[in-house]
MITIMI-644135 format. One line per 2 residues: number of its first residue (from 1); for each residue z, y, x of C-alpha. Coordinates in steps of 0.5 Angstrom, whole numbers. Example, Ala and Ser with C-alpha at 12.3 -4.5 7.8 and 13.67 -1.06 7.14 Angstrom:
<recs>
1 = 16,-9,25 | 14,-2,27
</recs>
This chain:
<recs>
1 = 0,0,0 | -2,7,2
3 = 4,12,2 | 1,17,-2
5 = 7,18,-8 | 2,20,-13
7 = 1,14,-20 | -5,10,-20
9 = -12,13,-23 | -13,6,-26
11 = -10,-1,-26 | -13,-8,-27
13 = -10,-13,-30 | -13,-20,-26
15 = -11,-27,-30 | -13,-33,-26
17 = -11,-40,-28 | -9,-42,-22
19 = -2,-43,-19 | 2,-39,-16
21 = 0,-40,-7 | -6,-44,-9
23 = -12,-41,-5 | -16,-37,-11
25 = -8,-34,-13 | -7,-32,-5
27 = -15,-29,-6 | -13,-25,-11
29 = -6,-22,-7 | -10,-21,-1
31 = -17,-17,-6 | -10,-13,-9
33 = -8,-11,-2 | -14,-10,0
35 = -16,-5,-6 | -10,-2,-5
37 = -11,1,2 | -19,3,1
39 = -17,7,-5 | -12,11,-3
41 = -7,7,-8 | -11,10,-14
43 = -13,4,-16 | -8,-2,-16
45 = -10,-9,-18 | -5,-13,-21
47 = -5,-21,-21 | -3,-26,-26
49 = -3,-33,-24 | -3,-39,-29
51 = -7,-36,-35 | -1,-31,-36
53 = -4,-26,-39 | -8,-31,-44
55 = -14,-36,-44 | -21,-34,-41
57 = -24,-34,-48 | -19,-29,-51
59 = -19,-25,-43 | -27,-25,-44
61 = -26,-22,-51 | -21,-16,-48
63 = -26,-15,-43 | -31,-14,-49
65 = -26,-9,-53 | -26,-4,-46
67 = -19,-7,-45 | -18,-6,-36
69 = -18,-14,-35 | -21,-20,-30
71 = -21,-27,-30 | -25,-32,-26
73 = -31,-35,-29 | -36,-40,-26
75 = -43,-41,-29 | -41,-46,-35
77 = -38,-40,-37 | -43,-35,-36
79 = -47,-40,-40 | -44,-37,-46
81 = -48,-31,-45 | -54,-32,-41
83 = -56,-39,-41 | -59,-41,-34
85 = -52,-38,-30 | -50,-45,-33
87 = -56,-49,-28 | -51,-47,-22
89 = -45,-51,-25 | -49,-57,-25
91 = -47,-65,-24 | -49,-66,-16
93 = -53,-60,-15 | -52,-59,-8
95 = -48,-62,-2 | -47,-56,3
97 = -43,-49,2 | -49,-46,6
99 = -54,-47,-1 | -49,-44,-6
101 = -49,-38,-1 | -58,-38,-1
103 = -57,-38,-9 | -51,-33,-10
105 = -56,-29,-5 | -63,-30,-9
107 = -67,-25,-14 | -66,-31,-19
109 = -59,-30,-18 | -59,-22,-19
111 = -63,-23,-26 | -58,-27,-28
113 = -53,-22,-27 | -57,-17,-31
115 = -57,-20,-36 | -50,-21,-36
117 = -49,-14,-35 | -53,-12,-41
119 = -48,-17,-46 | -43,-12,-43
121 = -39,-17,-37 | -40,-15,-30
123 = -40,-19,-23 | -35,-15,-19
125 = -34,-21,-13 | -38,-28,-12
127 = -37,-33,-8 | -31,-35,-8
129 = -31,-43,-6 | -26,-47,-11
131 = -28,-54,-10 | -32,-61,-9
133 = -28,-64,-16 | -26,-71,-15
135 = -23,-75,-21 | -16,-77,-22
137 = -14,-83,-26 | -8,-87,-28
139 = -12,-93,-27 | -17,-94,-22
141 = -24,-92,-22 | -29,-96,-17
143 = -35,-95,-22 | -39,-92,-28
145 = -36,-98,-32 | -28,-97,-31
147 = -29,-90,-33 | -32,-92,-40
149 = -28,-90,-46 | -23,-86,-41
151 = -20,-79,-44 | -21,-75,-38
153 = -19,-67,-38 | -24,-62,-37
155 = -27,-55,-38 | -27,-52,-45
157 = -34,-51,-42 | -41,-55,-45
159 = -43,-57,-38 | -36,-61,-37
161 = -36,-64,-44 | -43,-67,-43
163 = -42,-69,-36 | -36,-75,-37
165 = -39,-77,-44 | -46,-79,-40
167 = -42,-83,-36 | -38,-86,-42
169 = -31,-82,-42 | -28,-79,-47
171 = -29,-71,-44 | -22,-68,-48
173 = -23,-60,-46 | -16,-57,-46
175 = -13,-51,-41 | -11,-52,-35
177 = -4,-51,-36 | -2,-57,-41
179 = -6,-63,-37 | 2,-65,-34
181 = 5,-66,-41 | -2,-69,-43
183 = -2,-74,-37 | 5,-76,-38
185 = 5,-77,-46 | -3,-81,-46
187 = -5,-75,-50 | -11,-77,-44
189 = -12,-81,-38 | -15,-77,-33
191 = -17,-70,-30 | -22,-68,-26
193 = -22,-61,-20 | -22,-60,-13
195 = -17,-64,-10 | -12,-57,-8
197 = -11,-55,-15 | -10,-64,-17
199 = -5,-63,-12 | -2,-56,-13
201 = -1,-58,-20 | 3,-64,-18
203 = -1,-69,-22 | 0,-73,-17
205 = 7,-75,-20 | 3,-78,-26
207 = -4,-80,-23 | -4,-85,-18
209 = -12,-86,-16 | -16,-80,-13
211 = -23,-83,-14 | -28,-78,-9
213 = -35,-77,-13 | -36,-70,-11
215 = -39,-69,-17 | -40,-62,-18
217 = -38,-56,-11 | -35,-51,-16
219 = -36,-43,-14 | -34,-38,-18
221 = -35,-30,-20 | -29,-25,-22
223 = -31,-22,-28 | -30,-14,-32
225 = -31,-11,-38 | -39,-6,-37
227 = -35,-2,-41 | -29,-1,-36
229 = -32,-2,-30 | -38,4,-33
231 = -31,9,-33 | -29,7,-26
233 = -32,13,-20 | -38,10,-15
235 = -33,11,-11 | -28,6,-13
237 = -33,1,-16 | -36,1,-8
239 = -28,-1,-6 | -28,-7,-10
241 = -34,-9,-9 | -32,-8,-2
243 = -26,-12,-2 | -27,-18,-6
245 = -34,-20,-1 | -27,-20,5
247 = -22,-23,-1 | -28,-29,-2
249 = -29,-30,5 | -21,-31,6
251 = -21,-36,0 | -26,-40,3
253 = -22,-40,10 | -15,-41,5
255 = -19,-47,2 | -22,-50,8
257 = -15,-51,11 | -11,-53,5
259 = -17,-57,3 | -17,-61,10
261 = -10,-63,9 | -11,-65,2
263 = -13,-73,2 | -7,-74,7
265 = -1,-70,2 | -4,-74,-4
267 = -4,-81,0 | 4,-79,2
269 = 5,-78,-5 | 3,-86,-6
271 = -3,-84,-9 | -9,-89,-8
273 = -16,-86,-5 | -22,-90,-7
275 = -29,-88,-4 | -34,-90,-7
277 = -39,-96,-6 | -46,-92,-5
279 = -49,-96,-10 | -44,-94,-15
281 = -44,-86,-13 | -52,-87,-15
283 = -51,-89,-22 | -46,-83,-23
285 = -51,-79,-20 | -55,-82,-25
287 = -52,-82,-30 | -51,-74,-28
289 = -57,-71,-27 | -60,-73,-33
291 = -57,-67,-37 | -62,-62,-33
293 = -67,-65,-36 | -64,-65,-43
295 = -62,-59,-42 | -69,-56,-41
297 = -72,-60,-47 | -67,-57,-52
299 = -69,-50,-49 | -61,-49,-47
301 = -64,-47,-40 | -71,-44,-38
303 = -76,-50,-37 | -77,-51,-29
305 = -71,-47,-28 | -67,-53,-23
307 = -73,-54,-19 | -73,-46,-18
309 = -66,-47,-15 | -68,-53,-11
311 = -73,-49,-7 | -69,-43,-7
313 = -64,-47,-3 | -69,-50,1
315 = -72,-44,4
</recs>
């Protein structure tokens, strides 16, 4: 903080779904600090871990009323509102950090963008790497077949529903916040995210089978209101901006180091491994990779539009 005395122009209230000292809650504190010092203390951004403020629907909907409110979102929940944002949050879409960064960097991507702008929701920072997500299970999973008729918790997004019903679950969407209670009362039998937010939730006290399909690297955007970005000076919108590319790349570096510790804390907490079998990670993928193809048939995503990707990230 600046020693300037003087009260803050403008506050925006940051609500993720994260725990308190998971790598996106220490991003978000060190984005805080960060906006802090490049605006002189004029504007404070306030963080509220674990869904505090509210779901990420009702914060989107604050944000369309003008309310000063951010909120993490991925492109599965883009989607709601420009279609082919969802494409990047699709199953085994690419394997290497370096692609997301050729997709997030592309013209594809600033047209999207515009188009959410112009349904009043703007990207104020990206990149930000949450996760490979991996799945957790009571019982093991070695194969599409055990998976069969298991409730698995995931997203309430179209994207995560559709990719465990293809592979014969039973997607039961819920908030982030409630999949313990579930866990341990059978409400469902599994959950799937990237292996730092498994562990931080303390899943592994009623989980005890890490299967490591890799089925989506997840990245994720922080998102404002047009209306209430539209009020703040150039000034202060080039801070922000400013702060959250340093704020993304300390995330990623937070995430690199919890993550590469994340399989040994998991395996000391009696949790069981299981890397699939090659034969079995293809029928998952599969099974997978056939909702780009449904998707572009029923006209949800432009026609073609995952092979642009691909060959954005093949450049």
């Amino acid at each position: 903080m600046s020693g300037t005395s003087f009260a803050a122009e403008f506050t925006i209230k940051l609500c993720h779904e994260q725990v308190d000292g998971d790598p996106i809650d220490m991003g978000c504190d060190k984005w805080a600090e960060l906006i802090s010092q490049k605006t002189d203390g004029a504007v404070i951004m306030e963080v509220y871990p674990s869904s505090q403020l509210g779901i990420k629907s009702d914060l989107i909907e604050m944000m369309l009323m003008g309310q000063p409110v951010c909120t993490i979102a991925d492109g599965s929940y883009l989607m709601d509102y420009v279609p082919d944002f969802g494409v990047v949050m699709g199953p085994f879409l690419f394997t290497d950090w370096n692609k997301m960064y050729k997709i997030t960097a592309s013209e594809w991507w600033k047209e999207q963008s515009e188009k959410l702008r112009k349904e009043g929701l703007e990207i104020i920072s990206t990149n930000w790497i949450y996760g490979e997500r991996q799945l957790m299970t009571k019982t093991p999973v070695k194969s599409v077949a055990d998976l069969k008729g298991m409730k698995i918790r995931v997203p309430n997004n179209d994207i995560s529903v559709k990719m465990f019903n293809n592979l014969g679950g039973a997607s039961t969407p819920m908030a982030l916040s409630e999949v313990y209670t579930s866990l341990q009362q059978g409400v469902v039998d599994g959950v799937e995210n990237p292996l730092t937010t498994l562990y931080n939730n303390a899943f592994q006290e009623v989980c005890k089978y890490v299967t490591m399909t890799n089925h989506q690297m997840t990245f994720s955007n922080f998102i404002v209101g047009s209306e209430f970005w539209g009020q703040l000076p150039e000034k202060y919108q080039k801070a922000i901006l400013e702060a959250g590319v340093e704020a993304a790349i300390f995330n990623n570096q937070e995430y690199n180091k919890v993550s590469a510790k994340m399989q040994s804390a998991l395996k000391d907490s009696g949790c069981e491994i299981i890397e699939l079998e090659p034969e079995a990670l293809n029928e998952f993928k599969k099974l997978s990779v056939a909702l780009y193809q449904e998707y572009e048939d029923k006209g949800i995503w432009t026609k073609g539009v995952y092979e642009k990707l691909q060959s954005i990230m093949d450049k």
